[in-house]
C-alpha positions as CSV (number, residue, x, y, z in Angstrom):
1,X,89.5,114.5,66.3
2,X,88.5,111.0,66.1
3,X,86.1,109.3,68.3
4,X,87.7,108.5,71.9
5,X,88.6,104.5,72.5
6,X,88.8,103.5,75.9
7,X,90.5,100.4,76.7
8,X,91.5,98.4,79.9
9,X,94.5,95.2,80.0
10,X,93.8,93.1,82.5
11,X,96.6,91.4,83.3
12,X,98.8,95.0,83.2
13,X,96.2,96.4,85.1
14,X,96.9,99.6,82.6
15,X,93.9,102.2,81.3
16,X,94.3,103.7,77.8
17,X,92.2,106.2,76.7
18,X,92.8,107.1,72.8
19,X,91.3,110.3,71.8
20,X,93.6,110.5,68.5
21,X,94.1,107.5,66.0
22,X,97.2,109.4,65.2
23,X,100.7,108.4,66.0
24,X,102.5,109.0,69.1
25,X,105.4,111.2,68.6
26,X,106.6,111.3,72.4
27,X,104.6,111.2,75.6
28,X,105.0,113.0,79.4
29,X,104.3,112.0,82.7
30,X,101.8,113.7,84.1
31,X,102.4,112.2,87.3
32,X,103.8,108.5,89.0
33,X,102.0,106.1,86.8
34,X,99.8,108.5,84.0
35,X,101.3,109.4,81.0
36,X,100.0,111.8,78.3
37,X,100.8,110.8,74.7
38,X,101.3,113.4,72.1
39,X,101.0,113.9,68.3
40,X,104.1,115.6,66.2
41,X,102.7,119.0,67.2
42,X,102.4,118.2,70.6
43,X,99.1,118.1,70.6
44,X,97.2,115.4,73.3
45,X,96.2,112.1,71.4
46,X,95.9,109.5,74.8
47,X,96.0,109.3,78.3
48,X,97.9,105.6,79.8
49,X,97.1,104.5,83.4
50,X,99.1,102.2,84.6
51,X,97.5,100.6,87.9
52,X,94.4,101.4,86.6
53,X,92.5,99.6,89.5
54,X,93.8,101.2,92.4
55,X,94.3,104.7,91.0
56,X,90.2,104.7,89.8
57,X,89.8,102.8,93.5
58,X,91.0,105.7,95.1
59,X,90.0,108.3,92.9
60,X,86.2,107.2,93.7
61,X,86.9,107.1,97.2
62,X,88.3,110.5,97.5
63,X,85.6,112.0,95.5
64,X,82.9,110.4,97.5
65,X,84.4,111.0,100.9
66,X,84.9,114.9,100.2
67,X,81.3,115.1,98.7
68,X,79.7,112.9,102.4
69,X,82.1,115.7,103.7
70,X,80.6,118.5,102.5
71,X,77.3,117.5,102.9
72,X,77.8,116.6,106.2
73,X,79.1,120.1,107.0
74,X,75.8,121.4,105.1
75,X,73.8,120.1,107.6
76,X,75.5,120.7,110.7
């Protein structure tokens, strides 16, 4: 495996994360918006992000909030 390459497009607002400098055979969506790239043997090469901003907005938010949660609980 190569070393990972992380880059963001502005003005798409998309996240790619290369973890492979190998071509993409075919790719499948994960879920609404992320898309896993694969190699011939299927094999995971990248990660695409498309509305980068608000899905790592709200994947911040939702991991801060449940940890304030939980500590909260721990004190109480």
């Amino acid at each position: 495996m190569n070393n990972p390459k992380l880059s963001y497009f502005e003005k798409e607002n998309i996240l790619h994360l290369a973890i492979s400098s190998e071509k993409e055979f075919s790719s499948v969506e994960i879920s609404p918006n992320i898309t896993a790239e694969l190699n011939e043997k299927g094999e995971l090469i990248g990660i695409e992000i498309i509305g980068a901003s608000a899905f790592l907005r709200d994947s911040i938010l939702e991991t801060t909030q449940a940890k304030l949660l939980q500590l909260t609980q721990e004190v109480a």
